[in-house]
C-alpha positions as CSV (number, residue, x, y, z in Angstrom):
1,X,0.0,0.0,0.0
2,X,1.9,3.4,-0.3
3,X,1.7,5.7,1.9
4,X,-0.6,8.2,0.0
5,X,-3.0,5.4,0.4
6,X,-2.3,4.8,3.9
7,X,-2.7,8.6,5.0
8,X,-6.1,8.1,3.3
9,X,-6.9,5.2,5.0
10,X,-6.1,6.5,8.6
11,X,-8.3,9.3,7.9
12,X,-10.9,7.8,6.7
13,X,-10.9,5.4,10.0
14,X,-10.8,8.6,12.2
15,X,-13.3,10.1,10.2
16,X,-15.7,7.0,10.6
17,X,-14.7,6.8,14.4
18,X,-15.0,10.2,15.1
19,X,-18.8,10.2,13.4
20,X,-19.6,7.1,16.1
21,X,-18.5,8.4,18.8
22,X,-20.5,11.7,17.8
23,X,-23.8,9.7,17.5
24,X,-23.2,7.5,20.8
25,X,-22.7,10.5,22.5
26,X,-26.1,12.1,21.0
27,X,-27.9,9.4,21.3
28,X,-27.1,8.1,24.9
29,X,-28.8,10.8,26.9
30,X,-31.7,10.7,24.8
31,X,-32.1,7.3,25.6
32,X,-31.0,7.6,29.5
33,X,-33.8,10.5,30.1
34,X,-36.5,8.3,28.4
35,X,-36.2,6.0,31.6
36,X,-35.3,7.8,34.1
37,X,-37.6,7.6,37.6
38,X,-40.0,10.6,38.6
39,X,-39.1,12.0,41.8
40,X,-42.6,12.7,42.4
41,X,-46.1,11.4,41.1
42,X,-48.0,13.4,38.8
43,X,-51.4,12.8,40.7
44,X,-51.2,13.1,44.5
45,X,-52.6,12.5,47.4
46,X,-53.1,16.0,48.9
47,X,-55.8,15.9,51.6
48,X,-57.8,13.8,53.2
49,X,-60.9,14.3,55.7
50,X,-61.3,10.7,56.9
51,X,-63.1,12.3,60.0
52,X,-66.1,14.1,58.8
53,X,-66.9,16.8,61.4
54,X,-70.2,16.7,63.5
55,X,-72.7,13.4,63.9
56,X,-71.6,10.4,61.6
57,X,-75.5,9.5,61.0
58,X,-74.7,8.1,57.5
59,X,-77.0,10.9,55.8
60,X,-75.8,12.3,52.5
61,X,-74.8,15.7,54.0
62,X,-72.3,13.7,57.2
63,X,-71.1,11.1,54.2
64,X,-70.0,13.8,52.1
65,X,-68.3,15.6,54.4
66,X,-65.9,12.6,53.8
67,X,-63.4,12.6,51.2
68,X,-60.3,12.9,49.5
69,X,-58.5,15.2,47.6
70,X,-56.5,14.7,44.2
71,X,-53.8,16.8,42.7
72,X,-52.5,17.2,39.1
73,X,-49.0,18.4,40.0
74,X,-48.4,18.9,36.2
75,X,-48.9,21.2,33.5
76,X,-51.2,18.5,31.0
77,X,-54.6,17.3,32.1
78,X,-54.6,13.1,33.2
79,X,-57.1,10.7,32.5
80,X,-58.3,9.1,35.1
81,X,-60.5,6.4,33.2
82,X,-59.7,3.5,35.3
83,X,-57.7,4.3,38.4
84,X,-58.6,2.9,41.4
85,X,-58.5,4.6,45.1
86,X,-58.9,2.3,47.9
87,X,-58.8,1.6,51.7
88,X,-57.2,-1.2,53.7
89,X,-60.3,-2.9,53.9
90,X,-60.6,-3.4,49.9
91,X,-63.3,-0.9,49.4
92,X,-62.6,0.9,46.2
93,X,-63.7,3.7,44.1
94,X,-63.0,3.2,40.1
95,X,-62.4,6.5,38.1
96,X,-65.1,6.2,35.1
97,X,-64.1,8.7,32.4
98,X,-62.6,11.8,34.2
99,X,-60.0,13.5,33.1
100,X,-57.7,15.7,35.6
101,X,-57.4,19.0,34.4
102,X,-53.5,20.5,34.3
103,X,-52.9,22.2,38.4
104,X,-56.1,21.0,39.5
105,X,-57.8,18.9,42.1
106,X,-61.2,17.1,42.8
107,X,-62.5,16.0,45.8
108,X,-63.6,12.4,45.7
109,X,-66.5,12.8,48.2
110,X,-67.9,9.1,50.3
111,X,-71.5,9.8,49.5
112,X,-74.1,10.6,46.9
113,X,-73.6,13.6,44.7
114,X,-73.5,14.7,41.2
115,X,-70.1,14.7,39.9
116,X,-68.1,17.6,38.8
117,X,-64.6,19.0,37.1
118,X,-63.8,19.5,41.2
119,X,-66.4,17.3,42.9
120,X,-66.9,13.6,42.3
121,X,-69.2,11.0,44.6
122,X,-68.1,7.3,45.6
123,X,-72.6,6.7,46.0
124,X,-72.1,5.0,49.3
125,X,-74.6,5.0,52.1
126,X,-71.6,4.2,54.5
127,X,-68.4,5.3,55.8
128,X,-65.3,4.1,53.4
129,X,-62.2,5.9,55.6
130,X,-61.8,4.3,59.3
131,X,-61.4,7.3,61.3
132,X,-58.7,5.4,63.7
133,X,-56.5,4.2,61.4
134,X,-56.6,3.5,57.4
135,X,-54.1,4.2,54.2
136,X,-55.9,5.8,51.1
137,X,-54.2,4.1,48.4
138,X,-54.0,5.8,44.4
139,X,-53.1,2.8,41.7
140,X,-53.3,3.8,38.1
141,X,-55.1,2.3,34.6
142,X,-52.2,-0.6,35.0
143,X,-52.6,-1.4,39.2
144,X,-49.4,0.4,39.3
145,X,-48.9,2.1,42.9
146,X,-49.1,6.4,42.3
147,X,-49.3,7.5,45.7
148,X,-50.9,6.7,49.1
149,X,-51.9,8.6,52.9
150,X,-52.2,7.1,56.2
151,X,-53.1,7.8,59.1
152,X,-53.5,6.6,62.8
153,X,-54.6,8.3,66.0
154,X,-55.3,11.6,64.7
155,X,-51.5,11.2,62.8
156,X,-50.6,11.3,58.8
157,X,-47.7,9.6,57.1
158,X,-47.8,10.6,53.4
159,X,-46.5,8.5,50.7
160,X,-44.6,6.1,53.0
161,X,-46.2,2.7,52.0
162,X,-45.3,1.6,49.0
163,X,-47.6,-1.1,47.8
């Protein structure tokens, strides 16, 4: 080979090498950020009242004074359709076609109602949230956990159970 040829050769190879390590290096965080974890959930647990104030007599107005509250902590509006919230006991509310609006939060209320954009009723005649000691648990459309809130004598632990 002479060395014309040679001097062509090498560059060529550093040329090619070069244009590899240029694309690896492109493509790598790309592909990195697309799994990277979320520090936080989207949706959130952020209230509950699992103690409605006054009588619990198990009328609309004392049942609805129960409830809990959902965040969107993100600037896109979620569909619910299919999430599940749900107590220690098993009871569990399924979201039917509601979509989360971007920065917004409903209140997912024990009793009867008409639902809402903000306001949206479980249509139970009976208490869902032990008022001594219960988790709230949010899953997704998939059963995958999102977030949760507990409590026990009078005390809340948010987001430490992951189920």
């Amino acid at each position: 080979m002479s060395t014309s040829a040679s001097v062509t050769a090498r560059r060529l190879s550093a040329a090619v090498l070069a244009a590899g390590a240029l694309v690896g290096a492109v493509a790598l965080p790309a592909s990195a950020s697309d799994h990277r974890p979320h520090n936080r959930p989207e949706v959130k647990i952020s209230d509950v009242q699992y103690d409605a104030p006054g009588r619990d007599d198990r009328s609309r107005h004392s049942l609805n004074k129960e409830w809990v509250e959902l965040t969107n902590t993100t600037r896109h509006d979620i569909n619910l359709d299919g999430w599940t919230l749900k107590n220690e006991d098993g009871r569990t509310y399924t979201f039917h076609h509601y979509r989360l609006e971007a920065r917004a939060t409903v209140r997912v209320h024990t009793g009867e109602g008409r639902d809402t954009r903000t306001d949206l009723y479980q249509d139970r005649n009976k208490e869902v949230w032990d008022n001594r000691s219960d988790t709230a648990t949010l899953r997704n459309d998939h059963g995958r956990f999102v977030d949760d809130e507990s409590w026990d004598h009078n005390r809340r632990h948010h987001g430490g159970n992951r189920h």
